[in-house]
ZAFI-394186 format. One record per residue (C-alpha): z negated, x, y negated; residue number from 1; residue in one letter. Coordinates in steps of 0.001 Angstrom, whole numbers, plus 500000, padded with zeros to 6 digits. Each point is the difference from the previous one (the first is absolute). Example, Ala and Ser with C-alpha at 12.3 -4.5 7.8 and 13.67 -1.06 7.14 Angstrom:
2
<<492200,512300,504500>,1,A>
<<500660,501370,496560>,2,S>
//
This chain:
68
<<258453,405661,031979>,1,X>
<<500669,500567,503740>,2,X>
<<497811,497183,500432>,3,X>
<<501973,497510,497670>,4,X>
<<503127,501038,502255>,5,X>
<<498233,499225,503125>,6,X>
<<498855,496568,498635>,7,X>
<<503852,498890,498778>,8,X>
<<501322,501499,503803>,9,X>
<<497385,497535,501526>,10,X>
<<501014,496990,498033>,11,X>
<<503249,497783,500544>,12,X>
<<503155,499744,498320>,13,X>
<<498998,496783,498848>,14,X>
<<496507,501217,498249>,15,X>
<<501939,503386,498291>,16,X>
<<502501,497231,498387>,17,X>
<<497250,498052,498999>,18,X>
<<498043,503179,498204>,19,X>
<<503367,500822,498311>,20,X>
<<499582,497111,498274>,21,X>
<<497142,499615,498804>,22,X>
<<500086,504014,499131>,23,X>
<<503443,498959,497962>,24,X>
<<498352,497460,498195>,25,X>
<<496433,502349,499170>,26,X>
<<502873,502311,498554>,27,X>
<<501333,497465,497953>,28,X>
<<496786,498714,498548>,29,X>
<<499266,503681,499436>,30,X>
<<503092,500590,497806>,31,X>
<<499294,497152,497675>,32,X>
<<497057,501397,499815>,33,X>
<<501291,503365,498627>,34,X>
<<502024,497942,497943>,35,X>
<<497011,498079,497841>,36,X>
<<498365,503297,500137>,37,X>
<<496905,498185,502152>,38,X>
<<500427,502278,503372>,39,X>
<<496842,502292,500256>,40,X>
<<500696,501117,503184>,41,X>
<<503332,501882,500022>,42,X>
<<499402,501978,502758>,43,X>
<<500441,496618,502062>,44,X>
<<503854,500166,499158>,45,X>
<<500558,502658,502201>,46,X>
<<497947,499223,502953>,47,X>
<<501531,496605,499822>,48,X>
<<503583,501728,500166>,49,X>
<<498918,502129,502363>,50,X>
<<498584,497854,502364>,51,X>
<<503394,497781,499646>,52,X>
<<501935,503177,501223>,53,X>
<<497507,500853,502672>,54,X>
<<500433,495973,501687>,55,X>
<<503573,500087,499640>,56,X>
<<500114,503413,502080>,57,X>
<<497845,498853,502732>,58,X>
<<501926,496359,500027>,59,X>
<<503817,502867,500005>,60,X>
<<498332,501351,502444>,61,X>
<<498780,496926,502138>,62,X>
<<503529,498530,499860>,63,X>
<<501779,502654,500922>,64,X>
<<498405,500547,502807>,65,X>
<<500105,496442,501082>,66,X>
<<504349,500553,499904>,67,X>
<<499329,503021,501948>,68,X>
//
């Protein structure tokens, strides 16, 4: 996991935008997919939220210290 963190605090703002997006839309595939009842990996839910949480803490993190 430190290693993920390390990765997002190397990247730009630009590129951490850009995986929230395509993370946002993996999670809403993922919940049509719980709603047909097709998802076999559920699991995948949570990393996916997960990660979202973990890029938008390194991005907080990145912009506030570029107001600083």
């Amino acid at each position: 996991m430190a290693k993920l963190a390390e990765n997002l605090r190397a990247s730009t703002v630009d590129e951490l935008k850009g995986k929230i997006v395509e993370l946002k839309k993996e999670q809403f595939n993922l919940r049509f997919q719980v709603a047909n009842g097709s998802l076999e990996n559920t699991a995948r839910m949570r990393t996916v939220r997960r990660e979202i949480a973990r890029i938008k803490t390194v991005l907080g993190e990145k912009l506030a210290s570029a107001d600083a």
